[in-house]
LUMFI-988781 format. One record per atom (N, C-alpha, C): residue number from 1; residue in one letter; atom name; x, y, z. Coordinates in steps of 0.1 Angstrom, whole numbers, plus 5000, padded with zeros to 4 digits. Each point is the difference from the previous one (the first is absolute). Example, Ala and Ser with C-alpha at 12.3 -4.5 7.8 and 13.67 -1.06 7.14 Angstrom:
REM LUMFI-988781
(1; "A"; "N"; (5132; 4943; 5078))
(1; "A"; "CA"; (4991; 5012; 5000))
(1; "A"; "C"; (5009; 5012; 5000))
(2; "S"; "N"; (4996; 5011; 4993))
(2; "S"; "CA"; (5009; 5011; 5000))
(2; "S"; "C"; (4992; 5011; 5008))
END
This chain:
REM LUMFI-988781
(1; "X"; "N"; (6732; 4740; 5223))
(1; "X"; "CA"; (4989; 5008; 4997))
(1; "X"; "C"; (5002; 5014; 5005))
(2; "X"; "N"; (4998; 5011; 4991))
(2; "X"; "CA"; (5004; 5010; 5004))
(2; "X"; "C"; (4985; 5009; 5013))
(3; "X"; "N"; (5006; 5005; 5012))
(3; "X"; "CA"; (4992; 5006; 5003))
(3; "X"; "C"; (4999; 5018; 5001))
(4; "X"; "N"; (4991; 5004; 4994))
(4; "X"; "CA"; (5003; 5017; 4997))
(4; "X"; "C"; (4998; 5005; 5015))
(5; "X"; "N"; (4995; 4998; 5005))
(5; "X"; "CA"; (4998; 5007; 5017))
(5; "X"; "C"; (4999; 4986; 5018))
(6; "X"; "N"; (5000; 5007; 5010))
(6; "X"; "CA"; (5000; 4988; 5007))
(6; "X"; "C"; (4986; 5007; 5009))
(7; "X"; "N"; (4990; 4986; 4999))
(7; "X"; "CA"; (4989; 5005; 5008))
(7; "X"; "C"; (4995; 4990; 5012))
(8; "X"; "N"; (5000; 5011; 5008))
(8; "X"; "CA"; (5003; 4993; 5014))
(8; "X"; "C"; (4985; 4995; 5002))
(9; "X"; "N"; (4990; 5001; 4996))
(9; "X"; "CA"; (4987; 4995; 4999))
(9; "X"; "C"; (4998; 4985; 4995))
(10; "X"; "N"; (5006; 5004; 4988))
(10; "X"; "CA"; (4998; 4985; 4989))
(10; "X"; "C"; (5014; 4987; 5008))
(11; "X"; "N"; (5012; 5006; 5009))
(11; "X"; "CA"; (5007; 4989; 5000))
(11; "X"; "C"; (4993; 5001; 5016))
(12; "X"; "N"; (4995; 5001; 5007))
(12; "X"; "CA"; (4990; 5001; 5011))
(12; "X"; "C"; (4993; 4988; 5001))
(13; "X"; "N"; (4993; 5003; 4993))
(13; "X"; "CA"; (4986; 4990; 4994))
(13; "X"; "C"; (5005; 4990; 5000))
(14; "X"; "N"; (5008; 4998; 4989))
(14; "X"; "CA"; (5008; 4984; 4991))
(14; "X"; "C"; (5007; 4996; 5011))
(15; "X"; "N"; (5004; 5003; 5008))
(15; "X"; "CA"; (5009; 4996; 5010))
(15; "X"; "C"; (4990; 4994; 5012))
(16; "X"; "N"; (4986; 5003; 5001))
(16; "X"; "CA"; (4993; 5000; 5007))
(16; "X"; "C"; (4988; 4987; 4994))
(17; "X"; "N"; (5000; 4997; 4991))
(17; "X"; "CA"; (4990; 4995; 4987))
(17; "X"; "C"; (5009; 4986; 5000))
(18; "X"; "N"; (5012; 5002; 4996))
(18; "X"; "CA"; (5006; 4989; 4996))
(18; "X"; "C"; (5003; 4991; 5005))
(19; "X"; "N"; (5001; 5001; 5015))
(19; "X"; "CA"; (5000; 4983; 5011))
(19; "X"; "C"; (4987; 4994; 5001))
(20; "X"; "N"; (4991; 5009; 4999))
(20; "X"; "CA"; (4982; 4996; 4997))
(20; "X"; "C"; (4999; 4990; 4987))
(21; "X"; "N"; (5007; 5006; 4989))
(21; "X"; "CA"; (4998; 4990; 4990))
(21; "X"; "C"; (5006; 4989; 5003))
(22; "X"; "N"; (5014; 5000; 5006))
(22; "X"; "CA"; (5007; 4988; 4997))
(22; "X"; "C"; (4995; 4990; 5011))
(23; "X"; "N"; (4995; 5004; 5011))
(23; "X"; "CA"; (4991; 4990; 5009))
(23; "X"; "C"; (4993; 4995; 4995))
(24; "X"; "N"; (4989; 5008; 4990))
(24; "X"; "CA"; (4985; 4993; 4992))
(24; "X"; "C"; (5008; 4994; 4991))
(25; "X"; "N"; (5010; 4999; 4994))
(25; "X"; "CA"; (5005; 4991; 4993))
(25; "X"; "C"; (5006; 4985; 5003))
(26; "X"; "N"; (5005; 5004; 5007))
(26; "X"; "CA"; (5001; 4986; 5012))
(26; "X"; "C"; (4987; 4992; 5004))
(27; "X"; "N"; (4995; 5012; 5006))
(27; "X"; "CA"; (4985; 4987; 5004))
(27; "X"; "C"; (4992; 4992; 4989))
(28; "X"; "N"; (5003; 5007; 4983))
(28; "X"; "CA"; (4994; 4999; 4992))
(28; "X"; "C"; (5008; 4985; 4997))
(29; "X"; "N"; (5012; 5002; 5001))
(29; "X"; "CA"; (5008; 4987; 4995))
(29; "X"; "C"; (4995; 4986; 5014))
(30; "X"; "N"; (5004; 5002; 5008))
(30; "X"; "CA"; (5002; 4994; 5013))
(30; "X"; "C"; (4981; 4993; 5001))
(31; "X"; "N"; (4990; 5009; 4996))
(31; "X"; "CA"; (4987; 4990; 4998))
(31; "X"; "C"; (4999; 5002; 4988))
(32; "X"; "N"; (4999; 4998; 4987))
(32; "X"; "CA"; (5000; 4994; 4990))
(32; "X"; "C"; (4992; 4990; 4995))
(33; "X"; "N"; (5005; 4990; 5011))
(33; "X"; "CA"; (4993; 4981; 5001))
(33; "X"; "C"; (4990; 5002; 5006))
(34; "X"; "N"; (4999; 5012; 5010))
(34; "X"; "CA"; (4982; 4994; 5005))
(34; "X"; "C"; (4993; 5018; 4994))
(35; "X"; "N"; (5004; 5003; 4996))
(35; "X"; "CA"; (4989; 5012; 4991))
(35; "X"; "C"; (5004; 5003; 4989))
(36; "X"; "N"; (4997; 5011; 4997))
(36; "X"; "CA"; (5000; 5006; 4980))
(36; "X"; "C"; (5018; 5009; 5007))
(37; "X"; "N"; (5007; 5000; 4990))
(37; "X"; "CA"; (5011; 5008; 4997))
(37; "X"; "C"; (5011; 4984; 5001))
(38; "X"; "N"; (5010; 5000; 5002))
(38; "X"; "CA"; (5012; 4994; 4997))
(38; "X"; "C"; (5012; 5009; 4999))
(39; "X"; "N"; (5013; 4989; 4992))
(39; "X"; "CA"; (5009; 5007; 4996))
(39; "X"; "C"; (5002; 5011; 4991))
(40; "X"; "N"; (4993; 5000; 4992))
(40; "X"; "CA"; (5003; 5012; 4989))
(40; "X"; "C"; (4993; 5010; 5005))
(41; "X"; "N"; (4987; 4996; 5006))
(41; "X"; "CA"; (4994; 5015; 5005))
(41; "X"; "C"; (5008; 5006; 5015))
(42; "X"; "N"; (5005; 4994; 5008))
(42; "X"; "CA"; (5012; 5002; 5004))
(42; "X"; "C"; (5009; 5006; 4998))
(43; "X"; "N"; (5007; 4990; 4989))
(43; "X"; "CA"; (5014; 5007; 4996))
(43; "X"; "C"; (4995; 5015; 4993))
(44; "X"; "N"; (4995; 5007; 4991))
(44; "X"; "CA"; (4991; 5010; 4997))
(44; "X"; "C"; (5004; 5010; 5009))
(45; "X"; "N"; (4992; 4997; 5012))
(45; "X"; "CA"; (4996; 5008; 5009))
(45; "X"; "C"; (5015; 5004; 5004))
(46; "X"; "N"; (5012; 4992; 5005))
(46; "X"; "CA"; (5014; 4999; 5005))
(46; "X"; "C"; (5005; 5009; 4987))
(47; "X"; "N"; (5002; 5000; 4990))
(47; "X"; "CA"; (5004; 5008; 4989))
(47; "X"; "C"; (4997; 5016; 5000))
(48; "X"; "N"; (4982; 5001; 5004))
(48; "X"; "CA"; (4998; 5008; 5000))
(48; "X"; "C"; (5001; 5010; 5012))
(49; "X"; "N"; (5006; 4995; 5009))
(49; "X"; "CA"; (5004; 5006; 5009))
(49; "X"; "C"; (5015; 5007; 5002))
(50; "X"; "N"; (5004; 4991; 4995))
(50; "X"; "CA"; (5019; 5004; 4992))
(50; "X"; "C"; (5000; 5012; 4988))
(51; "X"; "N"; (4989; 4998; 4991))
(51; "X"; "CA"; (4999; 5006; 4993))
(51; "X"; "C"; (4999; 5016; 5004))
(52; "X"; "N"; (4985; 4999; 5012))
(52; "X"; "CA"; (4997; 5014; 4998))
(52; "X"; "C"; (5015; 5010; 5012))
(53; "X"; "N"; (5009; 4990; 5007))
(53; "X"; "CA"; (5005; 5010; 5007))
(53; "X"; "C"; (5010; 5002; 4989))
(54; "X"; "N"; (5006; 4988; 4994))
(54; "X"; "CA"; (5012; 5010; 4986))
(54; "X"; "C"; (4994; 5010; 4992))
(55; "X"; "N"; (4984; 5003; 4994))
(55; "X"; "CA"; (4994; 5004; 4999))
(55; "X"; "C"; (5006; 5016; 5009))
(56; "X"; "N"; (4993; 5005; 5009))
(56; "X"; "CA"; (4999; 5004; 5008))
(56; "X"; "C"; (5010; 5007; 5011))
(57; "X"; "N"; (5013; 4990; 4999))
(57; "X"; "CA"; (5012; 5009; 5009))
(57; "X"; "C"; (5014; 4995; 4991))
(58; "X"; "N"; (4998; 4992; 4987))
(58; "X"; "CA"; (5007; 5001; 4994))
(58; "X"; "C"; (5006; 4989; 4996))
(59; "X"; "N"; (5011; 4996; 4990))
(59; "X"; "CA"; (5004; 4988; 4998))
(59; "X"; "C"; (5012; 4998; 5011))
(60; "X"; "N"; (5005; 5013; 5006))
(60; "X"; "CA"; (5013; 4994; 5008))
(60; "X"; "C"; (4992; 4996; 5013))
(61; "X"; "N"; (4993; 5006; 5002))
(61; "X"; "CA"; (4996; 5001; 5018))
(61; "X"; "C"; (4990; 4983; 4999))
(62; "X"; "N"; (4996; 5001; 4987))
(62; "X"; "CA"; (4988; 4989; 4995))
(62; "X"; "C"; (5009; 4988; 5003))
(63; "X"; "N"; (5011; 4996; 4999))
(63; "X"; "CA"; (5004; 4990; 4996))
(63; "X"; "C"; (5005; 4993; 5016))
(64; "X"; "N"; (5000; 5009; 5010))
(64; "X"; "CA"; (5003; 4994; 5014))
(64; "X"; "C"; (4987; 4989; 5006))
(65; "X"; "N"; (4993; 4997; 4995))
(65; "X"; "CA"; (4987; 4994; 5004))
(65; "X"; "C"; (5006; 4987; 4990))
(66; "X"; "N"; (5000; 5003; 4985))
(66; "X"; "CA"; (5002; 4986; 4992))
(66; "X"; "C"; (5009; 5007; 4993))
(67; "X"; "N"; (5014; 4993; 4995))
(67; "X"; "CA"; (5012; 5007; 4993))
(67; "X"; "C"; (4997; 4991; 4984))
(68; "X"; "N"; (5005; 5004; 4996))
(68; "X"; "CA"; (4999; 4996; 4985))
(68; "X"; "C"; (5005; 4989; 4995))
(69; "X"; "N"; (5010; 4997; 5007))
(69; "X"; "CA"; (5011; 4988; 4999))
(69; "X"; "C"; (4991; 4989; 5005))
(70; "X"; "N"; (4991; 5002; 5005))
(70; "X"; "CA"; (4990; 4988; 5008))
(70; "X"; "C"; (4993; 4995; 4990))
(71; "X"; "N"; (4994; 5010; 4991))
(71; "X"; "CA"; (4987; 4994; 4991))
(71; "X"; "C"; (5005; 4987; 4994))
(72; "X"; "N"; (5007; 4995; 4992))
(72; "X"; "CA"; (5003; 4991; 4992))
(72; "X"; "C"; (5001; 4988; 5015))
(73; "X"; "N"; (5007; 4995; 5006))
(73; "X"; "CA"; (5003; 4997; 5010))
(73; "X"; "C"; (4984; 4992; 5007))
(74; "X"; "N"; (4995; 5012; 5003))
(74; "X"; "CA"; (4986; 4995; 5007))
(74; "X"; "C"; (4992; 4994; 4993))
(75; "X"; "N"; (4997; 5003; 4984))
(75; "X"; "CA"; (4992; 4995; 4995))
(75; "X"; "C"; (5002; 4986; 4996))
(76; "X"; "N"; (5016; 4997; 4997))
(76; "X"; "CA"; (5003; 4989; 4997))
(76; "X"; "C"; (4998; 4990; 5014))
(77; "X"; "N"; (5003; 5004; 5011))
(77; "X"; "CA"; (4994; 4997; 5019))
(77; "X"; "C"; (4985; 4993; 4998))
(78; "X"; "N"; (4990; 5011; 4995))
(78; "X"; "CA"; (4984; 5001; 4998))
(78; "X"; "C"; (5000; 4984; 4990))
(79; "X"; "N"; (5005; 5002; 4988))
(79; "X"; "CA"; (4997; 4990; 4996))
(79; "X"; "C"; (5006; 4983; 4999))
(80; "X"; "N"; (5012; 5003; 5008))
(80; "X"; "CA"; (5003; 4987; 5006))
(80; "X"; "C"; (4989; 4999; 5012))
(81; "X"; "N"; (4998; 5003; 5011))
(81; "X"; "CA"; (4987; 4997; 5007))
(81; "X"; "C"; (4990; 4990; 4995))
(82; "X"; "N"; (4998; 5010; 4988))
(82; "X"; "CA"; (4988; 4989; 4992))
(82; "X"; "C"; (5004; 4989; 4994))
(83; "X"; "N"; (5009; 5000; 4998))
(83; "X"; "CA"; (5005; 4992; 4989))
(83; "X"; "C"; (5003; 4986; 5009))
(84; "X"; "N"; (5007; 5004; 5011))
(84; "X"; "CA"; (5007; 4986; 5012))
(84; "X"; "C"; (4987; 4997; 5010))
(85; "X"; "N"; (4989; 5009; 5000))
(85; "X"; "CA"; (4987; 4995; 5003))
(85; "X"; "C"; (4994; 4988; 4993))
(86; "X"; "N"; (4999; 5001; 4986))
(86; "X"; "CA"; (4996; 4992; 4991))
(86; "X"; "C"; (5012; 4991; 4995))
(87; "X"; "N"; (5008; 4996; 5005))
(87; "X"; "CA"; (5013; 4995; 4995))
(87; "X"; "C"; (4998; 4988; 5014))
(88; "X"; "N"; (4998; 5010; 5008))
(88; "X"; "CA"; (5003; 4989; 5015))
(88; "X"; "C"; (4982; 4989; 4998))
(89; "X"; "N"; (4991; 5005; 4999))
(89; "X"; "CA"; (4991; 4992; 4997))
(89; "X"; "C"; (5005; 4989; 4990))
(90; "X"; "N"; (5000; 5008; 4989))
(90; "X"; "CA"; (5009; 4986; 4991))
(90; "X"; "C"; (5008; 4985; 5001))
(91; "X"; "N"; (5013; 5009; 5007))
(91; "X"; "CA"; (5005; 4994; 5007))
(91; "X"; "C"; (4996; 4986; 5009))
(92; "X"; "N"; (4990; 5003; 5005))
(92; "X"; "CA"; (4996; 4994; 5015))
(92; "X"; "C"; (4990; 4991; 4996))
(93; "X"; "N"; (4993; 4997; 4986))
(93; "X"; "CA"; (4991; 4992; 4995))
(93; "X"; "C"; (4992; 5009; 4994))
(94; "X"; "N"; (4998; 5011; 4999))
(94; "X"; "CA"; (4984; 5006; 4997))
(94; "X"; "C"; (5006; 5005; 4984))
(95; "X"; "N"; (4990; 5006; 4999))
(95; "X"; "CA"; (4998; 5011; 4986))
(95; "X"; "C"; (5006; 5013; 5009))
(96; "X"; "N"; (5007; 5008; 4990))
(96; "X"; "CA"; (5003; 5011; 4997))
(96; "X"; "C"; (4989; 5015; 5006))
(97; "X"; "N"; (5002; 4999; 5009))
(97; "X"; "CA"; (4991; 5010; 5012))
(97; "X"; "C"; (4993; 4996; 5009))
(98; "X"; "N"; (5001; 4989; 5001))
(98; "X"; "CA"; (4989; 4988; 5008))
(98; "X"; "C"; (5005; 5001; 5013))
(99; "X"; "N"; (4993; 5011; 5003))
(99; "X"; "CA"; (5000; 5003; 5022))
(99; "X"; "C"; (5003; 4989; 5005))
(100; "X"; "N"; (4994; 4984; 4996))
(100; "X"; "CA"; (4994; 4993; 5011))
(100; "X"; "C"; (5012; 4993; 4998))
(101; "X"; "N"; (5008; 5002; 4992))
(101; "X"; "CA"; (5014; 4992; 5002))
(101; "X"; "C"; (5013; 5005; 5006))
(102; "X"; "N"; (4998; 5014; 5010))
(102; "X"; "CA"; (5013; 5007; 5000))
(102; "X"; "C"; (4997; 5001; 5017))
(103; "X"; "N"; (5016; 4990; 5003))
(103; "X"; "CA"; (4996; 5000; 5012))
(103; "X"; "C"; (5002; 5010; 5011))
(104; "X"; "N"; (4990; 5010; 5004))
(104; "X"; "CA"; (4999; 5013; 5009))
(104; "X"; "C"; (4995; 4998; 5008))
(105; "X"; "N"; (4991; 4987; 5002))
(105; "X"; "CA"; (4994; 4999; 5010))
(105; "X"; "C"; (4991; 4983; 5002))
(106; "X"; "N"; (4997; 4993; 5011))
(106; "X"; "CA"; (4991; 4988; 4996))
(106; "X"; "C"; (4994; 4996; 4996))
(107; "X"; "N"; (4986; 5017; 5002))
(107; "X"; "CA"; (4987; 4998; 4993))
(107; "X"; "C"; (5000; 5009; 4986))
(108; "X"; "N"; (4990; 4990; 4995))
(108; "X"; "CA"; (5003; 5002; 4986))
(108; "X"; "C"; (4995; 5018; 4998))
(109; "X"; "N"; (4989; 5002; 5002))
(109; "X"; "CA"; (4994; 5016; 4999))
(109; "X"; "C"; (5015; 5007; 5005))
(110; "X"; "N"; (5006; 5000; 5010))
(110; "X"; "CA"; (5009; 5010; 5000))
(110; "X"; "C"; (5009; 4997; 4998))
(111; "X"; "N"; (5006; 4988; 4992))
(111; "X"; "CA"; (5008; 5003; 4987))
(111; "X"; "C"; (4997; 5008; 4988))
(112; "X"; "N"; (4986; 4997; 4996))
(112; "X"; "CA"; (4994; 5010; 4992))
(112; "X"; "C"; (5001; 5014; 5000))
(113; "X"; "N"; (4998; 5005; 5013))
(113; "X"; "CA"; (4999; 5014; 5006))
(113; "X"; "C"; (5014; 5005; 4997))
(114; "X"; "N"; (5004; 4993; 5009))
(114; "X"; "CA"; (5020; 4998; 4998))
(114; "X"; "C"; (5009; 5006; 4988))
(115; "X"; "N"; (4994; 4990; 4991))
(115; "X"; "CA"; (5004; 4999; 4983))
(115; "X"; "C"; (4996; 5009; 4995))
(116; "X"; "N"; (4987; 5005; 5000))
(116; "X"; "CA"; (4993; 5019; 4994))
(116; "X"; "C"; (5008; 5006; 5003))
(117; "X"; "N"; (5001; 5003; 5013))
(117; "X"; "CA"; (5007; 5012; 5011))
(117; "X"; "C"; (5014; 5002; 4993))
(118; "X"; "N"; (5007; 4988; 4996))
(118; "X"; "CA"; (5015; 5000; 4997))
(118; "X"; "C"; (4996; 5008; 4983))
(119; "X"; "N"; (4995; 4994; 4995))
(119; "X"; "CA"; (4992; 5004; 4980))
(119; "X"; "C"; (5001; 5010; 5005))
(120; "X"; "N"; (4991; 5008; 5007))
(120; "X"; "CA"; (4996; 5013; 5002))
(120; "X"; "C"; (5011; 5013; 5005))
(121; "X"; "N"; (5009; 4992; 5008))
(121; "X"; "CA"; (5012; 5011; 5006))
(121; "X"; "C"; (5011; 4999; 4983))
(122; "X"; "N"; (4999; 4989; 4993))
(122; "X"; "CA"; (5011; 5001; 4988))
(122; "X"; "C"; (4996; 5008; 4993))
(123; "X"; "N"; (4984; 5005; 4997))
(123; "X"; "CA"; (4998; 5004; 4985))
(123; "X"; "C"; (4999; 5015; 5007))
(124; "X"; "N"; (4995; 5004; 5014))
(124; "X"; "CA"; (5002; 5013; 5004))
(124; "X"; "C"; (5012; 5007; 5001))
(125; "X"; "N"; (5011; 4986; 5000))
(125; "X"; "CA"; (5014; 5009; 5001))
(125; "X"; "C"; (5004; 5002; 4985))
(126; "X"; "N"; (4997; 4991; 4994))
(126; "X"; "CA"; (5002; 5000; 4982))
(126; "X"; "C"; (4993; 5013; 4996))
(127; "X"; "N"; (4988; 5006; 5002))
(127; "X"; "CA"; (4995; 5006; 4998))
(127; "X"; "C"; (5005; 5013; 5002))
(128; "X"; "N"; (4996; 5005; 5014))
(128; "X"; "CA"; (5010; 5010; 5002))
(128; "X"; "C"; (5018; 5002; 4995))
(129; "X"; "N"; (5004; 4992; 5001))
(129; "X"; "CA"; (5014; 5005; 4998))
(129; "X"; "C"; (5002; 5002; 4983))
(130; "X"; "N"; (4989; 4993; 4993))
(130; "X"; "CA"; (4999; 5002; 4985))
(130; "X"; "C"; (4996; 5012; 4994))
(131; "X"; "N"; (4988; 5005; 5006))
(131; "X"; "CA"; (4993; 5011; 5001))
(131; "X"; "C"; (5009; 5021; 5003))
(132; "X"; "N"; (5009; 4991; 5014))
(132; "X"; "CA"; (5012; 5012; 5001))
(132; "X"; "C"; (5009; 5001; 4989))
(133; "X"; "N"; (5006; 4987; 5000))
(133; "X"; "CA"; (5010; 4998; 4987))
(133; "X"; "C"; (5001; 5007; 4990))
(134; "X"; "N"; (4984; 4998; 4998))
(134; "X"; "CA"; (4997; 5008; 4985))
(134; "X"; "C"; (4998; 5015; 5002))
(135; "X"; "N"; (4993; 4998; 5007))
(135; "X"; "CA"; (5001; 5020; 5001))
(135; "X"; "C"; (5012; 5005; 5005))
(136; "X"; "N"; (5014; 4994; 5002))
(136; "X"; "CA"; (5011; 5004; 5005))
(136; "X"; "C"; (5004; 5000; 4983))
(137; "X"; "N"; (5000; 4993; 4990))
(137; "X"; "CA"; (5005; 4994; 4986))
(137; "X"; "C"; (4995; 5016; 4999))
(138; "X"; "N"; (4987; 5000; 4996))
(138; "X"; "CA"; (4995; 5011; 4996))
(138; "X"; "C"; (5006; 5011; 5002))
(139; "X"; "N"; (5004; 5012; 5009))
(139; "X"; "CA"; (5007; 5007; 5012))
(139; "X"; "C"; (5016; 5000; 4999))
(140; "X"; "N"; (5005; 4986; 4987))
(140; "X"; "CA"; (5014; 5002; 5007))
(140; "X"; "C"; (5005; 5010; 4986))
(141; "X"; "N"; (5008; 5007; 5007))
(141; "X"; "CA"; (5008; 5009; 4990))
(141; "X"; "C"; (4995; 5015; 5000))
(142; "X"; "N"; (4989; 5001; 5011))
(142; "X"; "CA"; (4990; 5016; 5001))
(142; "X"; "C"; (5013; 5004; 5012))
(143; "X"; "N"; (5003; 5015; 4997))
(143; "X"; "CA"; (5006; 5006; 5008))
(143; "X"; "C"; (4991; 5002; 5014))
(144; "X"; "N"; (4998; 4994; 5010))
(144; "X"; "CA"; (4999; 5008; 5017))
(144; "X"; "C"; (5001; 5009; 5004))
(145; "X"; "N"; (4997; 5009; 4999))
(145; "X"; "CA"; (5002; 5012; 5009))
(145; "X"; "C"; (4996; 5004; 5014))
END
């Protein structure tokens, strides 16, 4: 992405903005199972935080946080998660996402809690790293300056 000037205000901010988001994105993934948000609104939030510093200080400087070579990588990471969540239920007697068969723990409720939590860290990493990916797709071939 080409930038016509460098402003020390706007990469200020972003630099200052952007660990804020990626924290509320974490907590957003990490409770999930016991309130409103999850993985996607999560992973979202994790994108959009990548986003605004490439945005902002550039695609070279952008890329020391999350490199590009990662996207494809993580996402395929994100959705194995989910996938060997629901595979290991299977597996083990249950249906295909069925918490109460994946053994994390004795009691059945936090196997349940357990099994979200795991759902929830795959589709946030699926998310985000899909989300960069694509706006990296977008971006590839723009001169840098």
């Amino acid at each position: 992405m080409r930038r016509n000037e460098n402003n020390p205000i706007i990469d200020l901010i972003s630099s200052l903005v952007a660990p804020f988001i990626m924290l509320f994105g974490l907590y957003v993934i990490f409770h999930g199972h016991y309130s409103p948000g999850g993985g996607f609104q999560g992973g979202t939030l994790l994108a959009a935080s990548v986003i605004l510093l490439r945005l902002s200080l550039g695609s070279d400087l952008g890329q020391g946080q999350f490199p590009s070579r990662l996207g494809t990588p993580l996402a395929s990471l994100g959705v194995l998660i989910y996938y060997g969540t629901g595979l290991a239920a299977l597996l083990l007697g249950g249906a295909f996402l069925n918490y109460a068969f994946i053994p994390f723990s004795v009691l059945t409720p936090l196997r349940r809690s357990w099994g979200i939590l795991s759902v929830e860290i795959g589709v946030g990493l699926a998310v985000m790293a899909v989300l960069v990916a694509i706006y990296d797709d977008l971006l590839e071939g723009e001169p840098d300056a």
